[in-house]
N, C-alpha and C positions, 0 to 999 in steps of 0.2 A: 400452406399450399395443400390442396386436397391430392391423395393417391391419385387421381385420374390423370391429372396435370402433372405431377411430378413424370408421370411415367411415358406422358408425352414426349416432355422435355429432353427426357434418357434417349427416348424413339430416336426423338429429333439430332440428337448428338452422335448416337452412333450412326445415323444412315449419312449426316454430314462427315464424319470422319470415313465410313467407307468409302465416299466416294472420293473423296481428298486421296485416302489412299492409293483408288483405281486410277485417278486421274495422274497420280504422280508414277503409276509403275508404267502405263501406257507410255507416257511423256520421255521415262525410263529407255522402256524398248524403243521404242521409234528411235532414239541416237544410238543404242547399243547396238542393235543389229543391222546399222548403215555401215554403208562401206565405208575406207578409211579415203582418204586423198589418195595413198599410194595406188589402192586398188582400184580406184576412178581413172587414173592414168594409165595404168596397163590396161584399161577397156577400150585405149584410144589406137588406132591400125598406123605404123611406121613405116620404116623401109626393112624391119623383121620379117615382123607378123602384120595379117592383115585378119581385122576384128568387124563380124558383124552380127546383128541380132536380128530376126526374123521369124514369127508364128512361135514363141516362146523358146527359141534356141542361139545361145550366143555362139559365133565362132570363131574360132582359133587357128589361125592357118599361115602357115609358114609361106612365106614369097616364094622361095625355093619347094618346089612340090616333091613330098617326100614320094622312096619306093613302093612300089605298088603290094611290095607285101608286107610294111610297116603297120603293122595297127593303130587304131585311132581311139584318144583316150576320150570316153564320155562320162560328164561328172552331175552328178545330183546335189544342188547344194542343200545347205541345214534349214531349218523350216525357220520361216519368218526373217533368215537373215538377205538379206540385198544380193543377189547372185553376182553380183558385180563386184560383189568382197573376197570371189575367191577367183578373180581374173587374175593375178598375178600368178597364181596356181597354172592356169590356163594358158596363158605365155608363157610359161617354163616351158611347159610343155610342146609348144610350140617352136620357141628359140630353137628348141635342139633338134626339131623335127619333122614332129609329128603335129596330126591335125589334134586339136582340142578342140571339145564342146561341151556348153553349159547349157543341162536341160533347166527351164524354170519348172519350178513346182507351182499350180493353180492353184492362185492367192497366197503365194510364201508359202505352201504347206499347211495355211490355217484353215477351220472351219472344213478339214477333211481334204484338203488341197492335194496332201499328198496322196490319199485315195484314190481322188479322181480321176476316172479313166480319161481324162484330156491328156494326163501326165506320158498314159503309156501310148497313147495314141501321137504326141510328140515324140518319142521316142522312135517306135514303127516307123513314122513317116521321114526317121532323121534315117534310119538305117539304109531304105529303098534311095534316098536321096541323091540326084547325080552330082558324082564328086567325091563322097564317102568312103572312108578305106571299106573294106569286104571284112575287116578283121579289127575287133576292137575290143579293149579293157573297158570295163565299167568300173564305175567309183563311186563315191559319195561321202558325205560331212553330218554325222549327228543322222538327223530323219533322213538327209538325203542318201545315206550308207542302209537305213533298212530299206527302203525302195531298190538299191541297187542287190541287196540282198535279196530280196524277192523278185528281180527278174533273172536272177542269176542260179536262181531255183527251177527256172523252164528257161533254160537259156535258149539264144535263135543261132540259127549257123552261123558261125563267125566270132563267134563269143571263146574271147584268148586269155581272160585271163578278171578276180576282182581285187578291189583297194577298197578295205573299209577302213573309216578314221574319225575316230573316237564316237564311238557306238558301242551298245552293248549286243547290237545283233551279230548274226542271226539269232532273235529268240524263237521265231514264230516259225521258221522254218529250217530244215536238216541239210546243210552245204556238206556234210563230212564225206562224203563220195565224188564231190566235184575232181575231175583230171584235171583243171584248168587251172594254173597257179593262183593261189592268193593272200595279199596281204592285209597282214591287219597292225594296222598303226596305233596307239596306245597314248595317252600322258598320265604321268604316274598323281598327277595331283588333278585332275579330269573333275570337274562338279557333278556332271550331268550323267556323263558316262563314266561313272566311278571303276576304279579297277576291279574292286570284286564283284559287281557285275557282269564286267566283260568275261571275268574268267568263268563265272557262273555258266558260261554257254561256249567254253571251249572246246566240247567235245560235240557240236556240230558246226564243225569246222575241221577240215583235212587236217589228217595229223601234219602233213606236210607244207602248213602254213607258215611263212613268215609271219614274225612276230616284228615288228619296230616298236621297241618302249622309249617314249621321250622325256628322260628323267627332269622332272619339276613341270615337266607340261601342262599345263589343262585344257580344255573345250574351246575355250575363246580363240585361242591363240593358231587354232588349225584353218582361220580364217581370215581376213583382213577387216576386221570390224573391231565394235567398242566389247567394252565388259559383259558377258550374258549373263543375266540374272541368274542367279542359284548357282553358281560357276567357283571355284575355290582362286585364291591368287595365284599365277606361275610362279615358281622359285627361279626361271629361267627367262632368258631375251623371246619375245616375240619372234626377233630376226631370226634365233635359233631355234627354234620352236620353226620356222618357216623353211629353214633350211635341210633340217631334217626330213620333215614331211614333204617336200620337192624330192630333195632325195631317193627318199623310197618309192615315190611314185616312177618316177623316172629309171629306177630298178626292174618297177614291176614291168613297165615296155618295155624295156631290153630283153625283159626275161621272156617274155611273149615273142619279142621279134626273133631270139633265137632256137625259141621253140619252135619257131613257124621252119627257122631255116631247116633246123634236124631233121625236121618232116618231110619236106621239098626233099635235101638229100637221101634219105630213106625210103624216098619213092622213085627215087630214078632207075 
């Protein structure tokens, strides 16, 4: 066989094995980052919560209309996973209360998605909204934590308090002077968002940040979806892994709702 041919043939084998490759991590993602059953079901409205989505914002809203000085939790989900994997999140939220909403990110976060000023312009347009508490937590998951991190860098009036969870930001911007409570949620076995990343950028973050570390956690499990590529195994339950992370969210509104009350009182 002549050098020319032989080298074709190499061509030809490696460009068929990448694409087998691309083709099977695509095929990967697409089931990894759906949402689970459970999560498809807490996206469905009860005699709770009543669930709806509209101009890329799902919502969360208790039958019972909470008090007018409750704050209202807005979450950013992780790029490329199904928003609808972290409704369960959002009905907690809800169950106990308060409004919950899920911004989407344009096109899952891909191809710049989370860049794009469509994202912050849903956002704006949720704020002005009739219905809307006046006063709300921001959050987020993986990418959707550094978006929430970055508008929590020029916060707008009303802005009580943030929850990042499992992210290594803020990298790109200085929260350590925010007055506004915030937590940051952690899993000690994280793929994505490895711990010594996260702590790489603890000092722009108020020294007076909670900390939630979820021992055996990692990245997947802070959502209702499959295994995310590059993600380490949990040493721990999913359910607990989920229970935790409600938890602390649910902290951080109370923590805002009685901030809010101090302040009421202290103004009277």
């Amino acid at each position: 066989m002549r050098r020319g041919q032989l080298w074709r043939n190499v061509r030809r084998i490696w460009i068929g094995l990448g694409l087998g490759v691309t083709v099977v991590f695509i095929g990967w993602s697409l089931i990894a980052y759906r949402a689970s059953n459970e999560a498809r079901l807490a996206a469905r409205s009860d005699s709770t919560v009543s669930v709806e989505r509209a101009e890329g914002v799902w919502s969360f809203l208790p039958r019972r209309e909470p008090p007018a000085d409750w704050p209202a939790f807005i979450f950013f989900p992780g790029a490329l996973v199904s928003p609808a994997a972290y409704a369960p999140l959002a009905r907690a939220v809800a169950a106990a209360g308060y409004a919950g909403y899920l911004v989407e990110l344009p096109r899952r976060g891909a191809f710049g998605g989370a860049d794009d000023p469509e994202l912050e312009h849903r956002f704006d347009q949720l704020l002005v909204r009739p219905g809307t508490p006046r006063r709300w937590v921001i959050a987020g998951h993986s990418r959707g934590a550094a978006v929430a991190a970055e508008l929590a860098a020029t916060p707008r009036a009303g802005f009580s308090g943030l929850v990042l969870i499992g992210t290594t930001h803020p990298r790109d911007v200085d929260l350590s002077r925010l007055t506004a409570p915030v937590t940051k949620i952690v899993g000690t076995r994280d793929g994505i968002a490895r711990p010594a990343g996260v702590e790489a950028n603890r000092a722009r973050l108020p020294a007076a940040t909670r900390w939630v570390w979820v021992e055996g956690g990692n990245h997947s499990q802070f959502g209702w979806y499959g295994f995310q590529p590059g993600d380490r195994r949990a040493s721990v339950s999913a359910d607990s892994q989920h229970t935790v992370t409600i938890g602390a969210v649910l902290a951080a509104l109370a923590e805002a709702r009685r901030n809010q009350t101090s302040q009421s009182r202290s103004g009277e």
